[in-house]
N, C-alpha and C positions, 0 to 999 in steps of 0.2 A: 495472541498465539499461545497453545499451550505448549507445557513442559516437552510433551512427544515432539510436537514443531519446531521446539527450540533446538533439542537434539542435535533434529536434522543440518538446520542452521550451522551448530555449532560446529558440527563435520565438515560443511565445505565451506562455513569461513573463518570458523574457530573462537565463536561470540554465540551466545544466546542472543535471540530476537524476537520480537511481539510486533503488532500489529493494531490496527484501530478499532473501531466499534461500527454497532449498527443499530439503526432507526427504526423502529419499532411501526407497527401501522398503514393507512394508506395514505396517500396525496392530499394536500387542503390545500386551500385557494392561497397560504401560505405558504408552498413548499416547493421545492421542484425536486421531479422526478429524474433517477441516473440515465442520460440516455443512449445512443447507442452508433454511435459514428461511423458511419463506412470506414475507415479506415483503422478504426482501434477493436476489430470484432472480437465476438466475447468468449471464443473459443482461443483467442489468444493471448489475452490479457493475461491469466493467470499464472501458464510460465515464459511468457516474458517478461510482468514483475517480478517474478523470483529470480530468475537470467539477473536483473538488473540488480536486485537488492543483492543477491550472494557475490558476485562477481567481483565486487567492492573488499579492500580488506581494510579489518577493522577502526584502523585510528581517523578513517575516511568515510568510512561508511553511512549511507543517508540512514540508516537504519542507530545507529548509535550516538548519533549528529546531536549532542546539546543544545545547537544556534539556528540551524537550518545552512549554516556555513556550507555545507557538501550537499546542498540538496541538488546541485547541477549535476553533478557525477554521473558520467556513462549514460546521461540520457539520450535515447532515442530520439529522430530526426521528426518524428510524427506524431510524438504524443509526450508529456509531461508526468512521470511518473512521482508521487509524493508516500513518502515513510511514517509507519508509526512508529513505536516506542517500544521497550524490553519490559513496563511496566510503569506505573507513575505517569505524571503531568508533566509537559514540559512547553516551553514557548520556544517557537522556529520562526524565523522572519529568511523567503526564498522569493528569490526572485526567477521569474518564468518567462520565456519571450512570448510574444504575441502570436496570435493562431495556433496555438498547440491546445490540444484536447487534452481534459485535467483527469488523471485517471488513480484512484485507489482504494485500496482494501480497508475496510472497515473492521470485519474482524478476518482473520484466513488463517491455514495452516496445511502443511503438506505431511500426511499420516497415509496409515490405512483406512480404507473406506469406512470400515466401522467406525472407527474412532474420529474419524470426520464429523458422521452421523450425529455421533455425541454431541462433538464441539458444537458445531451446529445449534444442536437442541437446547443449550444455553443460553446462547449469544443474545445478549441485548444491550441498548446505548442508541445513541442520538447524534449526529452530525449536521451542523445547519452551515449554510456559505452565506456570510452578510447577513445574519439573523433568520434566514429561512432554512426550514427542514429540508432535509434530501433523503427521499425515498431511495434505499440503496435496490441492486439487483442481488438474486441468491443464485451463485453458480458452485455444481456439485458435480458430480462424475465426469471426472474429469483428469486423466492423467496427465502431467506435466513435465516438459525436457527443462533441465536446468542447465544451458549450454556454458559454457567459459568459467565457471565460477571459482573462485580461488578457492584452491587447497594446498597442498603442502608450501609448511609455511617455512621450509628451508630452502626448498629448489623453485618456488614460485609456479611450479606448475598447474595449470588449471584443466581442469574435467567436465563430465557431463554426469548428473543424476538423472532417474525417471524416478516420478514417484504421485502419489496418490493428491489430488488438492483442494479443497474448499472455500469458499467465504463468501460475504456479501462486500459487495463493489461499486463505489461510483464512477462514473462515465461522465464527464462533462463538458459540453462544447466549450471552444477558447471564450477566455472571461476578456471582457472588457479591460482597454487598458485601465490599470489605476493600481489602487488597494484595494482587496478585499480580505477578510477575516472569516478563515476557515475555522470551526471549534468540532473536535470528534471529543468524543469520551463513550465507552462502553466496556464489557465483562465479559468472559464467559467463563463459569465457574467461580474460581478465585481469582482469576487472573484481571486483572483492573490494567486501561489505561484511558492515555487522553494526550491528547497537544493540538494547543492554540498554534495557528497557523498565521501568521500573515504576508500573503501574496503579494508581490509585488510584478503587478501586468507590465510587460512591455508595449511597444506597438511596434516593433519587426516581433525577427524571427531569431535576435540574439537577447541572452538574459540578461 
């Protein structure tokens, strides 16, 4: 996430935040592609991640989370939303219930269009689940409601933004129960991050 997106962040939750990276390329017999669930479509993904990542304040936040400890917070009934980082590496171990579609941003940021554009034009990095690539999706023009999200940080009151949004995103049907080892890492500009993931599948529908 750049500086601009950080901003934003910073206003309705009072913390700078970043985001993950993206896979460069097309599809190998190695890789799987993001794909695309009835039920998580792609026109809504983007702010309803942000809904979900801002709405959070900060000592809790999946977006700030050293451990993966808060990665359950505020999630959705229907889909598994997962956080990157403010910058740097870091290792998360989350645990996910069974059937839920695994959904997130690679790299994103909510600006103006132009400056989308930019960030965009950057972006590059690599994401693989279990040692295989994940061809991410690239969603742009795209305005997003940012519902409930915490702001003032006296009265606890929470608001709604619109605002402009970008990024590349995976979509992934529910994983098998078990472990597996998600690793992003990518850039755009200056901005670096990465975090080793590891999933911990259930087989309901509690984490």
């Amino acid at each position: 996430m750049s500086p601009r997106s950080a901003l934003l962040f910073a206003l309705v939750l009072g913390v700078l935040a970043g985001c993950g990276v993206v896979q460069e390329g097309g599809a190998g017999a190695n890789s799987i592609v993001s794909s695309t669930p009835e039920d998580v479509a792609a026109e809504s993904i983007q702010g309803r991640w942000w809904t979900w990542a801002t709405s959070e304040g900060e000592s809790t936040n999946p977006v700030t989370d050293m451990t993966g400890e808060f990665c359950g917070r505020n999630q959705p009934e229907d889909v598994w939303f997962l956080a990157g980082t403010f910058g740097g590496t870091l290792q998360r171990t989350c645990k996910v219930p069974g059937g839920r579609p695994v959904v997130f941003p690679l790299v994103n940021q909510v600006c103006a269009e132009a400056e989308c554009t930019e960030f965009m034009a950057t972006a590059k990095g690599k994401a693989t689940l279990d040692g295989k690539e994940i061809t991410p999706e690239r969603m742009e023009d795209d305005n997003v409601t940012m519902t409930g999200v915490a702001g003032n940080p006296v009265t606890g009151e929470k608001g709604t933004i619109t605002s402009y949004a970008c990024g590349l995103w995976v979509r992934l049907p529910p994983l098998k129960a078990g472990r597996h080892k998600l690793v992003i890492r990518g850039s755009s500009g200056d901005f670096r991050t990465g975090v080793d993931y590891t999933l911990i599948v259930g087989s309901g529908q509690q984490a």
